[in-house]
N, C-alpha and C positions, 0 to 999 in steps of 0.2 A: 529421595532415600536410596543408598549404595548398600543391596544384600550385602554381611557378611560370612552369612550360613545361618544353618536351620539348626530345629531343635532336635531332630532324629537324631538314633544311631543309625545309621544301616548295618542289617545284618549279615553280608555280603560285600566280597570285593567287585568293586564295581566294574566289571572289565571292560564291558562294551563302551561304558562312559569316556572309561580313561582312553580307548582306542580310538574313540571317535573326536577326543579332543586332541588327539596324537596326529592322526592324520587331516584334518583340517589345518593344524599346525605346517604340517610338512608342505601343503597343496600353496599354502599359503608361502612359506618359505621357496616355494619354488615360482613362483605367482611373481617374486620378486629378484627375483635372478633372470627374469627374459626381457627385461629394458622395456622402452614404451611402447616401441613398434608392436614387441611379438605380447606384450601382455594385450596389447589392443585384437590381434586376433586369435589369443587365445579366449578371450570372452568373449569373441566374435562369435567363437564353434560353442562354448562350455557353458554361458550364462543365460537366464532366460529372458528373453523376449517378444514379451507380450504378445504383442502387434505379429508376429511369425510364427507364434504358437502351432503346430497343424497335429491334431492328434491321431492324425492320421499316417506321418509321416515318423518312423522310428527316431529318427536322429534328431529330430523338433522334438518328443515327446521325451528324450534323453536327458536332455534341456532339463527338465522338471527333478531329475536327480542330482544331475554333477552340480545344479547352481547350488545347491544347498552345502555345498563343502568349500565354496569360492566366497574370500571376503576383500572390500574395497581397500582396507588401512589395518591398521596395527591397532587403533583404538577400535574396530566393528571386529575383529579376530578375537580379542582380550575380552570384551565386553560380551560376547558373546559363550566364548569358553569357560569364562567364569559361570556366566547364570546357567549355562549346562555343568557342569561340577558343584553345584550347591542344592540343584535339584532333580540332578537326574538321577544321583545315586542310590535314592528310596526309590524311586519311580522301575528303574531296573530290578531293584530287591523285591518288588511287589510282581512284575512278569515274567522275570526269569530273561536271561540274555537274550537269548531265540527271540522271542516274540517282544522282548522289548525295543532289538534290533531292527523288527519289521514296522511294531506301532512308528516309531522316527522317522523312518523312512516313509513311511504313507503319511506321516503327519506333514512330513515337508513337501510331498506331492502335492498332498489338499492344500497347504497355504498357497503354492505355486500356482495354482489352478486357481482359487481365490484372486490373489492378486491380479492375474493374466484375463480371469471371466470381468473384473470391477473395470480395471483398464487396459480393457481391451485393444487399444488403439496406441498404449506407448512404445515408443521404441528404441526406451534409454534400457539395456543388458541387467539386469537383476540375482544379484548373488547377494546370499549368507546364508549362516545357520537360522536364521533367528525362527523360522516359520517353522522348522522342524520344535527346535528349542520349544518357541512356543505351545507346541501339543503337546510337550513335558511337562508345560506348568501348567494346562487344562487336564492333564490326569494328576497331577500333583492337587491341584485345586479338591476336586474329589478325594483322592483316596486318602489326604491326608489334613482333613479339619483341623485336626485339634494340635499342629505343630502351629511352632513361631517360625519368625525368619529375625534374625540379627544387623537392624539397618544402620548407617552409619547417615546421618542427617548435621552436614556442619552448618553450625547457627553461630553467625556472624563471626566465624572464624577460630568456633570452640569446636570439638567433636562430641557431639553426642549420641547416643548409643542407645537405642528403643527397640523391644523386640516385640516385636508387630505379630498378632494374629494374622498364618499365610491367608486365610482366605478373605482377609483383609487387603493385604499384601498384594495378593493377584489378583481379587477383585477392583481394588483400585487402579493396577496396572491396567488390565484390562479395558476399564472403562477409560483410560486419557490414551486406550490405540483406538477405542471404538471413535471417540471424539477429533480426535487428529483424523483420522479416517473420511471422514464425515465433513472437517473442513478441509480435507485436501479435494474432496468433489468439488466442491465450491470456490477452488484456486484459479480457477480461468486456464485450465491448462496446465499449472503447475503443481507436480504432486511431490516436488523435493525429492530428496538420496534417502527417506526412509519407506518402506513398504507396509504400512501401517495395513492394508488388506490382509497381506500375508500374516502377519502376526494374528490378525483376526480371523483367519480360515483355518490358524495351526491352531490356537487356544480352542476353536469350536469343534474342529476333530477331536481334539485330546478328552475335551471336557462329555464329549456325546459317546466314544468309543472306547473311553480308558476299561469300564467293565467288562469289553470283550477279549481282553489282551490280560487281565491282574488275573493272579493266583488266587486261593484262598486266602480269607485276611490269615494276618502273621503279624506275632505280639514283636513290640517294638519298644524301645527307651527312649525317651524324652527325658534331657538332660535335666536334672535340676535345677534351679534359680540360682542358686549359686554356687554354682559351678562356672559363670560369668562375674569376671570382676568389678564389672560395673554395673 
């Protein structure tokens, strides 16, 4: 199922969101402008890995920030900027910039640390948003039950269109990273180009700390039924 947006309004322009997909964009666009050589040590210095983690050492411990703004391809940039633009923008209306700006940032520390404490020993470079991301939609999970999310599901080549209760949504996402997760321990070594921890150490920040970061609740719109033409 491909989100196409939620039921919310947001009450608020979302700025931190929009900034944060702005600049990811740009690191990335420049990501692709230093050729093979200099892209290879530039994620030599910026990306995280594991196996050299030392949290003792500042510039090892740096690691755990910059990799969250460094993506591998154009499809992990996109895929990733989208699902933060569909659901970050309540997620920020509910803590206010400040402290939505820092939940992210601590949410993509703890996936990093996640990932880096599971495998411990790899030492293939690790970038994306996704673990930050992911503590978006473990506060989203919470704070906001009773939205839908607008999936696009092509069945055998028709497009169909089902709008899935989110805590459905992310409960189910959740549960096929907990599983991936779990068989990539089991891979003899091979844990593939996805960080299937990280996502599980960001969803479980988001979902245990979202109360300490939200505002008071705040009445919201849920679109109508039809107000979707399908």
């Amino acid at each position: 199922m491909f989100p196409l947006r939620d039921t919310i309004q947001s009450r608020s322009f979302p700025v931190v969101t929009y900034a944060l997909i702005a600049v990811n964009a740009a690191i990335f666009f420049f990501e692709t402008a230093l050729g093979q050589r200099g892209l290879q040590l530039f994620l030599r210095f910026f990306a995280l890995i594991p196996a050299e983690l030392d949290l003792l050492n500042p510039r090892s411990v740096m690691t755990l920030f910059t990799s969250m703004f460094l993506h591998g391809s154009w499809f992990h940039l996109i895929s990733n900027m989208w699902t933060l633009y569909i659901f970050g923008d309540n997620v920020e209306d509910r803590m206010g910039p400040g402290r939505y700006l820092l939940f992210y940032l601590l949410g993509g520390v703890a996936a990093g640390l996640a990932h880096a404490t599971i495998l411990s020993d790899l030492r293939v470079p690790t970038v994306g948003a996704s673990g930050a991301i992911a503590a978006v939609l473990g506060a989203y999970f919470v704070l906001f039950p009773r939205s839908r999310v607008i999936t696009f599901v092509p069945v055998f080549f028709m497009p169909w269109f089902w709008e899935v209760p989110a805590v459905i949504y992310l409960g189910m996402w959740f549960f096929s990273q907990v599983s991936s997760g779990l068989l990539s321990l089991g891979a003899a070594g091979t844990f593939g180009p996805i960080a299937w921890w990280a996502h599980i150490g960001g969803f479980v920040f988001g979902f245990l700390f979202v109360r300490a970061f939200a505002r008071r609740d705040r009445a919201y719109h849920w679109y109508p039924d039809e107000y979707w033409p399908w």
